[in-house]
C-alpha positions as CSV (number, residue, x, y, z in Angstrom):
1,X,0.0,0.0,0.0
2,X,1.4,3.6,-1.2
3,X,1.8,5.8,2.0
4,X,-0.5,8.6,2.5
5,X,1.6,10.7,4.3
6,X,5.0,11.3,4.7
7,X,4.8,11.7,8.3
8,X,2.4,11.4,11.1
9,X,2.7,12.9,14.2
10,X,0.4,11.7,17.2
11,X,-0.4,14.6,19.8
12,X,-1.5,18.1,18.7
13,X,0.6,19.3,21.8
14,X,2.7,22.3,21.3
15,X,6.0,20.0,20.8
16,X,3.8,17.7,17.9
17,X,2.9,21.2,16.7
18,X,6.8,22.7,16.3
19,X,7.6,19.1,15.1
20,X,5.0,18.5,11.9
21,X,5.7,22.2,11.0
22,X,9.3,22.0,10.8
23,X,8.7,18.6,8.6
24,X,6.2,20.2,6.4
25,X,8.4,23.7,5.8
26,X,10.6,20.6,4.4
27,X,8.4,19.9,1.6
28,X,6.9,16.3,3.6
29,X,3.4,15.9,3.4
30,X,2.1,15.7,7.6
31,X,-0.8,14.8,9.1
32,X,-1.0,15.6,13.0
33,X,-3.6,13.4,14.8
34,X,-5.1,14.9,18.3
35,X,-7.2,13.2,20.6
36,X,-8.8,15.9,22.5
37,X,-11.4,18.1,20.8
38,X,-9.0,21.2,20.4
39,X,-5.2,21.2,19.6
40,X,-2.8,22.5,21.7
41,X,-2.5,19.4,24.6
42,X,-1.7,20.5,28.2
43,X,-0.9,24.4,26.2
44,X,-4.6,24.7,26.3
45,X,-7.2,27.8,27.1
46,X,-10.5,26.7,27.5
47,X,-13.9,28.3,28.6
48,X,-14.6,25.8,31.8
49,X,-17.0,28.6,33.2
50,X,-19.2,30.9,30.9
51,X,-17.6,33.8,30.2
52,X,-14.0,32.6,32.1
53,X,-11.5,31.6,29.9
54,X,-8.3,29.9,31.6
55,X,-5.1,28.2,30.7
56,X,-6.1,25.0,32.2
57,X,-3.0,23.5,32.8
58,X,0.3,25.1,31.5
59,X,-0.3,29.0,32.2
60,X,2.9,30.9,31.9
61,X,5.5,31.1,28.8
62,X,9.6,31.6,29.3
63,X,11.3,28.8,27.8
64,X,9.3,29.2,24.1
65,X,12.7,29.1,22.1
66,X,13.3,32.2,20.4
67,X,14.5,30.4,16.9
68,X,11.1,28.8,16.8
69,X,9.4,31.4,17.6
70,X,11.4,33.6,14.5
71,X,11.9,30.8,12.5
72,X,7.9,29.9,12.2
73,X,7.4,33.7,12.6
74,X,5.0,32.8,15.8
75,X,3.9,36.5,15.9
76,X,2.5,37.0,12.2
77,X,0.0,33.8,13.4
78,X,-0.9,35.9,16.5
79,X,1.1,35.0,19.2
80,X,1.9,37.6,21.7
81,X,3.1,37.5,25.1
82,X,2.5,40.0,27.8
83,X,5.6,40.7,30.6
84,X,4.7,39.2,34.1
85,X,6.1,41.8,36.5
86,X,8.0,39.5,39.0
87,X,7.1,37.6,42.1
88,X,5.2,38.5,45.1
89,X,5.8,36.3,48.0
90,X,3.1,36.9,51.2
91,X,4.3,36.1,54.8
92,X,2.6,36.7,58.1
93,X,3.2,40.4,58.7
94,X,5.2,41.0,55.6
95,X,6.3,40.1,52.5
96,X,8.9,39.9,49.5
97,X,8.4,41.4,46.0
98,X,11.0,41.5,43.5
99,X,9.9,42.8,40.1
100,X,11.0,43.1,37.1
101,X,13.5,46.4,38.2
102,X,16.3,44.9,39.0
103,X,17.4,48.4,41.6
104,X,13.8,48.1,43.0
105,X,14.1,44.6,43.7
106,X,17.6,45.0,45.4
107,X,16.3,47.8,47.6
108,X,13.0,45.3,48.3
109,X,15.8,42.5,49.0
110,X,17.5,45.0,51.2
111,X,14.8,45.6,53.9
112,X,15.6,41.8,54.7
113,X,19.1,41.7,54.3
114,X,21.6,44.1,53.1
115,X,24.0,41.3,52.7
116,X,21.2,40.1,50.0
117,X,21.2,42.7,48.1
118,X,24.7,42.9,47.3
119,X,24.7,39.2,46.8
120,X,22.0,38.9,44.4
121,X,23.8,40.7,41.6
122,X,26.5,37.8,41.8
123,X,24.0,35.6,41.9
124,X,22.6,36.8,38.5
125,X,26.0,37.1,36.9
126,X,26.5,33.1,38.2
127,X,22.9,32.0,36.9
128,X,23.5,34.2,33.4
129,X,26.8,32.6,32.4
130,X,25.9,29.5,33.3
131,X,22.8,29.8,31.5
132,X,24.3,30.7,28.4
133,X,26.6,27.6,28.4
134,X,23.6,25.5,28.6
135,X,21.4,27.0,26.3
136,X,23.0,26.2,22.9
137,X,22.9,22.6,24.2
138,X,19.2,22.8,24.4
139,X,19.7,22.7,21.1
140,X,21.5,19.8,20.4
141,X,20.4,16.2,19.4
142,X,22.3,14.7,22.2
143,X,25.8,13.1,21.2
144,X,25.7,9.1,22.9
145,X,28.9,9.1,25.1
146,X,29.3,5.4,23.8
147,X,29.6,5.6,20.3
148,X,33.0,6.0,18.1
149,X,31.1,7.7,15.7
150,X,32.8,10.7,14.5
151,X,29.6,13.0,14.7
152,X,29.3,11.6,18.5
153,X,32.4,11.9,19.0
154,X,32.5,16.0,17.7
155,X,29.5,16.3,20.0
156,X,31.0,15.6,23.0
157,X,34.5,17.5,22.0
158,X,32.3,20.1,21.5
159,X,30.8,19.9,24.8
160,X,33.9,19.6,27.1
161,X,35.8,22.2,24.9
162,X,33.1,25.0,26.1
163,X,33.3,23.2,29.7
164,X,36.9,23.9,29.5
165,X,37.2,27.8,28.6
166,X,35.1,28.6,31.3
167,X,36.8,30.4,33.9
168,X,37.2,28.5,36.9
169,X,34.4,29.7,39.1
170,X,31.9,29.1,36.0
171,X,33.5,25.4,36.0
172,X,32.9,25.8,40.1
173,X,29.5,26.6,39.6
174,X,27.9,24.5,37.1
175,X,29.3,21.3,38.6
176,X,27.6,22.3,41.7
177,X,24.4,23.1,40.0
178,X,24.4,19.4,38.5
179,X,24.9,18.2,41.8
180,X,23.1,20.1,45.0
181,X,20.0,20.7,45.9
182,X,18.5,24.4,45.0
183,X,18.5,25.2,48.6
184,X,22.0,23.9,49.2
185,X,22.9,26.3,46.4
186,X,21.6,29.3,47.4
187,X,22.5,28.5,50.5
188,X,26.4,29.6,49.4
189,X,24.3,33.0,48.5
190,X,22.3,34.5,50.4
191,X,20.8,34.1,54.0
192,X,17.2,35.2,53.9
193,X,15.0,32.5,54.5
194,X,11.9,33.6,52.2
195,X,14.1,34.5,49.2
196,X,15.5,31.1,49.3
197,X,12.6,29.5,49.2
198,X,10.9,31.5,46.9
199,X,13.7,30.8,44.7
200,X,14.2,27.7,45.6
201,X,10.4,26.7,44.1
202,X,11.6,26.5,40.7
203,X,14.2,23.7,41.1
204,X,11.4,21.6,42.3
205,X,8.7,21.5,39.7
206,X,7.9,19.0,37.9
207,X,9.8,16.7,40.2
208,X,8.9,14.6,43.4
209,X,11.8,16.0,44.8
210,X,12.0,18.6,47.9
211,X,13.7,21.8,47.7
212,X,16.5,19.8,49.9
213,X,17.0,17.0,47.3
214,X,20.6,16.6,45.6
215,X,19.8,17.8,41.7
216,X,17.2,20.1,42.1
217,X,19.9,23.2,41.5
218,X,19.9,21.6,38.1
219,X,15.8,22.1,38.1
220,X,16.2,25.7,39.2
221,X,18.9,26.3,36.6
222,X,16.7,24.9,33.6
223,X,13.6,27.3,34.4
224,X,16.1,30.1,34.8
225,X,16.7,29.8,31.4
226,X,13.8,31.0,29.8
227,X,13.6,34.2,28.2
228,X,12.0,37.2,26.2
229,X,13.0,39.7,23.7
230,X,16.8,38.0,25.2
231,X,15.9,38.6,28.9
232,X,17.2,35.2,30.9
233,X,14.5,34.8,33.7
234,X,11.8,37.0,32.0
235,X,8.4,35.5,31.9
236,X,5.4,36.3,30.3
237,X,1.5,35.6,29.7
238,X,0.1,35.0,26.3
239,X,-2.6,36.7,25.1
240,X,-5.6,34.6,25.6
241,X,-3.8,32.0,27.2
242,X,-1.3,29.1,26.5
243,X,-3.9,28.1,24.0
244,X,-2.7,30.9,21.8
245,X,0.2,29.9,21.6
246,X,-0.1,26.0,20.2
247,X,-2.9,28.3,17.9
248,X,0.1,30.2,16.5
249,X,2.2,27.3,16.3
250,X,-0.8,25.4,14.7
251,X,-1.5,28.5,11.8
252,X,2.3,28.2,11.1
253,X,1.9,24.7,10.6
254,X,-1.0,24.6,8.3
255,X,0.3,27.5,6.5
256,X,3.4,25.0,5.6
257,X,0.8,22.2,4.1
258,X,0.9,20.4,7.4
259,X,-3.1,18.3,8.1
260,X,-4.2,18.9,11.3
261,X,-7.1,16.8,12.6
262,X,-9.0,16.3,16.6
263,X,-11.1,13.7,17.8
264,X,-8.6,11.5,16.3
265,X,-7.1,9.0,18.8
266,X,-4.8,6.4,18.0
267,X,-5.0,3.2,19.1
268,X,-2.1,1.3,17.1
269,X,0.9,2.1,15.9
270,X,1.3,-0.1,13.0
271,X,4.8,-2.2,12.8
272,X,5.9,-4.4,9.9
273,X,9.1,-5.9,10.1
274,X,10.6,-3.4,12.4
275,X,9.3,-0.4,10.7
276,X,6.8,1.7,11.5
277,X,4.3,2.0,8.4
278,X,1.4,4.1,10.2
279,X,-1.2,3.9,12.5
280,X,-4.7,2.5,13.4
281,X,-7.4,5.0,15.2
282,X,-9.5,3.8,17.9
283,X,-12.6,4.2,15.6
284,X,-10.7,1.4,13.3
285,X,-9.7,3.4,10.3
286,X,-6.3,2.4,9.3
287,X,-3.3,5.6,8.0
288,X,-0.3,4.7,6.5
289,X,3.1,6.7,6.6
290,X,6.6,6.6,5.3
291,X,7.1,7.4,9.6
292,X,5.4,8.4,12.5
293,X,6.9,11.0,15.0
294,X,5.2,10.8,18.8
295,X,4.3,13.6,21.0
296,X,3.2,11.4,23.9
297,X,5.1,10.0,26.3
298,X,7.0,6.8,26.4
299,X,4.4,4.3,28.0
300,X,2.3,5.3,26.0
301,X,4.2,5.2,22.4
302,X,6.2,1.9,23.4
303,X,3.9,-0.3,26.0
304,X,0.6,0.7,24.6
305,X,0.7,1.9,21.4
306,X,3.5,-0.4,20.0
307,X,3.3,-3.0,22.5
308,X,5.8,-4.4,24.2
309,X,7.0,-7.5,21.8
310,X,8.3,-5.2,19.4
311,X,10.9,-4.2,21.4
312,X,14.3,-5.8,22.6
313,X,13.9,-6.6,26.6
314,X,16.9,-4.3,27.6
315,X,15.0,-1.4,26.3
316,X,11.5,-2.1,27.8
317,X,13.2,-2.7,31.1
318,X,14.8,0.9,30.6
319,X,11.1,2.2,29.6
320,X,9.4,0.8,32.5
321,X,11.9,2.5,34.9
322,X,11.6,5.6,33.5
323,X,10.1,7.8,36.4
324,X,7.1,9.8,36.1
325,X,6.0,10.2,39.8
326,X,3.7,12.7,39.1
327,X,3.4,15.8,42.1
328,X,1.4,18.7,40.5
329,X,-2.4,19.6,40.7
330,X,-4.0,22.5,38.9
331,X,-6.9,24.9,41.0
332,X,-8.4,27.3,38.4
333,X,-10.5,30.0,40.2
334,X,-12.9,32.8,39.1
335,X,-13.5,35.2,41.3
336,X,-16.1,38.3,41.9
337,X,-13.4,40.1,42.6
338,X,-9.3,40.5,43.6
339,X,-7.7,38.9,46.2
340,X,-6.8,40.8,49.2
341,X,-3.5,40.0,50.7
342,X,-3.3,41.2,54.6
343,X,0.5,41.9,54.2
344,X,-0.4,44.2,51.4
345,X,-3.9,44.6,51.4
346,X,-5.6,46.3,47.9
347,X,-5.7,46.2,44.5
348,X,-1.8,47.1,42.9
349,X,1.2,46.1,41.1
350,X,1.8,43.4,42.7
351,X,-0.9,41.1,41.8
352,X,0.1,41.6,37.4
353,X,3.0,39.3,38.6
354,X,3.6,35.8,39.9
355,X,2.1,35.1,43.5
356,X,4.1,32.5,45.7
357,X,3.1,30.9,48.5
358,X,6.7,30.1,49.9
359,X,6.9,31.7,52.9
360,X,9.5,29.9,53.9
361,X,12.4,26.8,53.5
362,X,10.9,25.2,56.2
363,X,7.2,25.5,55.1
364,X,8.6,23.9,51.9
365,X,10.2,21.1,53.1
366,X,7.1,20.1,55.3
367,X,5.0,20.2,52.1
368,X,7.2,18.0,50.4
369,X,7.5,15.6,54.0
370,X,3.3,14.6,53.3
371,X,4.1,13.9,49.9
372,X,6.7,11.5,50.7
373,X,4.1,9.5,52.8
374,X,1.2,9.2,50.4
375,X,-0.9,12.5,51.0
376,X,-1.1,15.7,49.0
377,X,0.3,18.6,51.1
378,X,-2.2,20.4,53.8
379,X,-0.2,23.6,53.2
380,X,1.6,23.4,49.8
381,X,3.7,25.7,47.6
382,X,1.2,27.4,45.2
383,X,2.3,30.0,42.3
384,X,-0.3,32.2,41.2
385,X,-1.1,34.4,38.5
386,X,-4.1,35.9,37.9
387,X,-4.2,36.6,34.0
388,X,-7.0,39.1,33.9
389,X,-4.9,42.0,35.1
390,X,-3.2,41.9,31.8
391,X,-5.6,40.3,29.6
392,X,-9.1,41.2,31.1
393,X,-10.8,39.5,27.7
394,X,-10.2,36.5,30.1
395,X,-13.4,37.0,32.2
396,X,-16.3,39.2,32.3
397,X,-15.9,43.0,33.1
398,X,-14.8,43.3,36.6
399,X,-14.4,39.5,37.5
400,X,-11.1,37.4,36.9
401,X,-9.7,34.0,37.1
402,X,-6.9,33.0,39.1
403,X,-4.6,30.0,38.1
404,X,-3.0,28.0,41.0
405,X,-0.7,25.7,40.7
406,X,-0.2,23.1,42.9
407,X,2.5,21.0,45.0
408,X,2.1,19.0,46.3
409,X,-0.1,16.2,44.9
410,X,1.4,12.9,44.6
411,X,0.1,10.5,42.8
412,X,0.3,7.6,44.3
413,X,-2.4,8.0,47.7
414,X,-1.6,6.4,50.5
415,X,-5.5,6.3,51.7
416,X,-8.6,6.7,49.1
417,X,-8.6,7.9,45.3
418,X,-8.1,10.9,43.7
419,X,-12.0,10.6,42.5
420,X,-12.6,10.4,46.9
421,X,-9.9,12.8,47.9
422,X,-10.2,15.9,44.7
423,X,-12.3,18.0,46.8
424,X,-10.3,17.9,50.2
425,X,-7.7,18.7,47.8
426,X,-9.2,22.0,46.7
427,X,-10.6,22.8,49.9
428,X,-6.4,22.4,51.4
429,X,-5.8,24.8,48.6
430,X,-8.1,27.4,49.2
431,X,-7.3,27.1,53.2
432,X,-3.9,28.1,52.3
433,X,-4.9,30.8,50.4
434,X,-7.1,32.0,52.7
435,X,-4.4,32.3,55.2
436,X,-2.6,35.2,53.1
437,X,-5.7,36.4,51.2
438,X,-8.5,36.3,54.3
439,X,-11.2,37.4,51.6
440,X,-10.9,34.4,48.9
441,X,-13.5,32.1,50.1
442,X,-16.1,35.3,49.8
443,X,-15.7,36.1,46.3
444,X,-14.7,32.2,44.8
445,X,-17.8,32.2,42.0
446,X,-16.5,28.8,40.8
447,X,-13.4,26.3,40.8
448,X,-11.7,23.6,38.8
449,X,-9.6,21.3,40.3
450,X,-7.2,19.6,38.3
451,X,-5.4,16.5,40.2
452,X,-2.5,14.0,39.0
453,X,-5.2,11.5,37.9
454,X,-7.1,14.1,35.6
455,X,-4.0,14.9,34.0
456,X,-3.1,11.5,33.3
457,X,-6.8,10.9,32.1
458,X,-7.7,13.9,30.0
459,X,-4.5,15.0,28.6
460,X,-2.2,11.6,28.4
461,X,0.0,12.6,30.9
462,X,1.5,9.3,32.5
463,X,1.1,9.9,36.0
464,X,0.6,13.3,35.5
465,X,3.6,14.4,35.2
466,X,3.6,17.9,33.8
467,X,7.2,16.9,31.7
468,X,6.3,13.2,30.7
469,X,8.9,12.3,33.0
470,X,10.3,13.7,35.6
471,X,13.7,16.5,35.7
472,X,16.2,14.4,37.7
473,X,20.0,14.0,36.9
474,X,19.8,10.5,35.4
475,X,16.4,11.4,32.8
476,X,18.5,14.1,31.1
477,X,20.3,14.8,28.2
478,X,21.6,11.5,27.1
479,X,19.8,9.6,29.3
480,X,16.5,10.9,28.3
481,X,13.9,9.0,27.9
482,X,16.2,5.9,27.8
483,X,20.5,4.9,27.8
484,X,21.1,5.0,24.2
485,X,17.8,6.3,22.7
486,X,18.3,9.9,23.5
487,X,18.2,11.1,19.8
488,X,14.5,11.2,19.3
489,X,15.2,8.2,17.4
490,X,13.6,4.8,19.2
491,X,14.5,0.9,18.8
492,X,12.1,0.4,15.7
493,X,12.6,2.2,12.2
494,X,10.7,5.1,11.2
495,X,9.3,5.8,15.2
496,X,10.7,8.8,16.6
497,X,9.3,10.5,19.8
498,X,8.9,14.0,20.0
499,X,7.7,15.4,22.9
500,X,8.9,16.3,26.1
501,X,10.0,13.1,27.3
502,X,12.7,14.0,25.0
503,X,16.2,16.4,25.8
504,X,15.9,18.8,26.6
505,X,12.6,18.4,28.7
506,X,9.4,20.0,30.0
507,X,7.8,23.0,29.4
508,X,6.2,24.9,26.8
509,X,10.0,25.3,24.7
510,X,8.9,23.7,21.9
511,X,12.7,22.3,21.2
512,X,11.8,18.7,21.5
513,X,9.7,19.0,18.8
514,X,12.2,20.7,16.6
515,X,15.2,18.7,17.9
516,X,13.2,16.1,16.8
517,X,11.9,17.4,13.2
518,X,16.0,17.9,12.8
519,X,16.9,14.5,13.4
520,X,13.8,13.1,11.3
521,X,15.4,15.1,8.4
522,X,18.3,14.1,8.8
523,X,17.8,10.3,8.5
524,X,15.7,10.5,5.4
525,X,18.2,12.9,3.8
526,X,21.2,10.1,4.2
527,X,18.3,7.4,3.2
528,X,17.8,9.4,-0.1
529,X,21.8,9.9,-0.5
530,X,22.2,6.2,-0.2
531,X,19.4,5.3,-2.2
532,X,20.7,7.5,-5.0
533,X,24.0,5.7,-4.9
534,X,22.9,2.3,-4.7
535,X,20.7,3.1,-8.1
536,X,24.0,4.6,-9.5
């Protein structure tokens, strides 16, 4: 049977998205199949209350690469993201707000320590240079440390050459990074507690790690990395939600030829002989390709889609130790009206940014201490944003909606279900809240709440891990998803993954999918040049 496709890509995810468009700008003829109703996967907005719009589950934008977005020209097909002014942390009796001024934040870190403030521009130099020796390998397809290969090889050369003109503190630095846990890092910085553990949040998402665990300075490090307009660290809100931006990445996709189609899950990916050759939907209708490039996650692709037999046992053993381990939750609120924090009570400025509860490394720690036993945390970490203030198309006139995310919220209960316990869930939540902002339960008008299992369930994320596998040392880079099949590339011909389960990781960055599209290309450009030769 003659293919119909050149490629199909399963999962209308932001990654699939990036991944068919960069095929199809290569003259292959894509189809992208999405089970959901809308495209965009866990980069979704959707209108779960009349009139309130939210980003369901992924709700801010950083680490969006900015060669994707210029390279698919992202803002022509309406993408446009609006600057998140910094992080407001409320304590009892006080508070922490660093912006987006770098002098007003030093004078805000100053009022808690003056040794702070003189530390924290270090502290940004440190994170910058190191961030900028990572980021061009974000962009590589990871050389394997095992083969002779000469194009491994000049990876890795490559690699320990740039390791090796760093000056010596750089070298210092990014070792430990690799190593310590985010609050043993900043530990060697700075000595107020609330900063640390504000800052300290970021090494831990995504992970079922605590801000004490050895590798979560790596965690920290990757999320640092994000950027707009060339800003490390900036962070931003689409317009109309994360869902805009897999739109954009969808009309640059479609503009280069590529099919796009919902309500289209697959059941089967079709193997002959060791080759992928298409797939079967769960409705039975049968779609044949010269590959097929997948956006979901690794149980799913290998154990259930492809099943098991297909594989060599050394590889499914690797697959079925790959660590999801799930720890997030989602609470999407609309509200009457704002919050009102007591430590800074009224409307102002410091609600158009991120909202943190982290009051402190202790409080942290303690959250993470229930999830190590089986429960989701009484008083967890929470980051907040509350869109509205900078996109008030979002809700009705004078009402907003509040994202909350959650950790946190194993998934794996110790006692009862997710279905049994999703309620107490949102109820700890909004107790927390309710602590900082003493007017939240009043003006709640309705809630969502978003747990591991719903996750796993509604948008295909194994566990529910927000990544498709978790951030830790041994899942990255050449390790990821599997030893050896780091390369997008996977044990049977013509199957690549593509999604975040992929180097470099989690988050809406979009460079799996092209990391991915790269390789693809690659492979059927030597196919051609050997088929051409063997005809000569």
């Amino acid at each position: 049977m003659t293919p119909q496709y050149d490629a199909i890509v399963i999962g209308g995810g932001h990654n699939g998205l990036v991944n068919a468009a960069y095929l199809a700008r290569a003259g292959k003829k894509v189809l992208v199949l999405e089970r959901r109703r809308q495209l965009g996967g866990a980069a979704v907005t959707e209108e779960v209350f009349p009139g309130f719009r939210f980003s369901v589950c992924s709700y801010v934008v950083s680490l969006l690469r900015p060669e994707i977005i210029r390279e698919l020209d992202l803002p022509k097909h309406g993408l446009e993201i609006l600057p998140l002014d910094g992080t407001f942390t409320p304590m009892h009796g006080n508070f922490l707000w660093r912006t987006n001024d770098h002098f007003q934040t030093r004078r805000e870190i100053a009022r808690h320590s003056r040794l702070d403030a003189e530390a924290y521009d270090e502290y940004a130099k440190a994170m910058v240079e190191m961030a900028r020796f990572v980021k061009p390998i974000l962009g590589m397809i990871p050389p394997d440390p095992m083969s002779l290969r000469p194009r491994e090889l000049k990876g890795l050369l490559s690699i320990g050459r740039r390791f090796r003109a760093l000056p010596l503190v750089d070298k210092y630095n990014q070792i430990q990074l690799m190593t310590m846990s985010a609050v043993d890092f900043l530990d060697q910085w700075f000595e107020t507690d609330v900063l640390k553990a504000t800052m300290a949040a970021s090494g831990i998402i995504g992970t079922f790690l605590g801000v004490r665990s050895p590798g979560t300075a790596y965690v920290l490090l990757h999320h640092y990395m994000g950027e707009i307009d060339g800003a490390f660290r900036a962070w931003g809100l689409p317009r109309g939600g994360t869902g805009a931006i897999s739109m954009a990445i969808a009309g640059a996709a479609r503009e280069a030829g590529v099919e796009l189609r919902t309500d289209a899950s697959v059941a089967t990916i079709r193997v002959d002989v060791g080759r992928a050759t298409g797939v079967v939907l769960t409705n039975g209708e049968e779609i044949t390709a010269r590959l097929v490039s997948s956006g979901v996650d690794p149980r799913l692709t290998f154990l259930k889609m492809v099943g098991a037999r297909h594989f060599p046992p050394d590889f499914i053993g690797d697959i079925q130790h790959y660590k999801f381990r799930g720890s997030s939750g989602k609470v999407n609120l609309a509200l009457d009206t704002l919050p009102d924090f007591a430590c800074l009570p009224g409307p102002g400025p410091h609600l158009r940014g991120a909202i943190s509860i982290s009051p402190g490394v202790e409080y942290m720690e303690r959250a993470y201490d229930d999830a190590k036993y089986g429960r989701f945390s009484r008083r967890p970490y929470i980051d907040i944003v509350i869109p509205t203030l900078t996109d008030p198309s979002m809700a009705p006139p004078g009402t907003h909606v509040m994202s909350c995310f959650v950790q946190y919220a194993p998934y794996h209960l110790r006692d009862g279900t997710w279905d049994e316990q999703r309620d107490a869930f949102g109820d700890a939540v909004v107790d927390t809240l309710a602590e900082y902002a003493p007017n939240i339960k009043r003006i709640i008008r309705h809630r969502q709440v978003l747990t591991p299992l719903d996750l796993e369930r509604e948008w295909g994320l194994s566990e529910g891990n927000i990544f498709q596998g978790e951030l830790s040392l041994e899942q990255l880079f050449f390790m990821r998803p599997a030893p050896g099949w780091a390369q997008y590339r996977t044990p049977i011909q013509n199957l690549y993954l593509c999604g975040s389960a992929t180097h470099p990781g989690g988050g809406i960055m979009g460079a799996p999918g092209r990391n991915a599209a790269r390789a693809i290309l690659g492979d059927w450009k030597r196919v051609m040049k050997s088929t051409t030769k063997t005809r000569t």
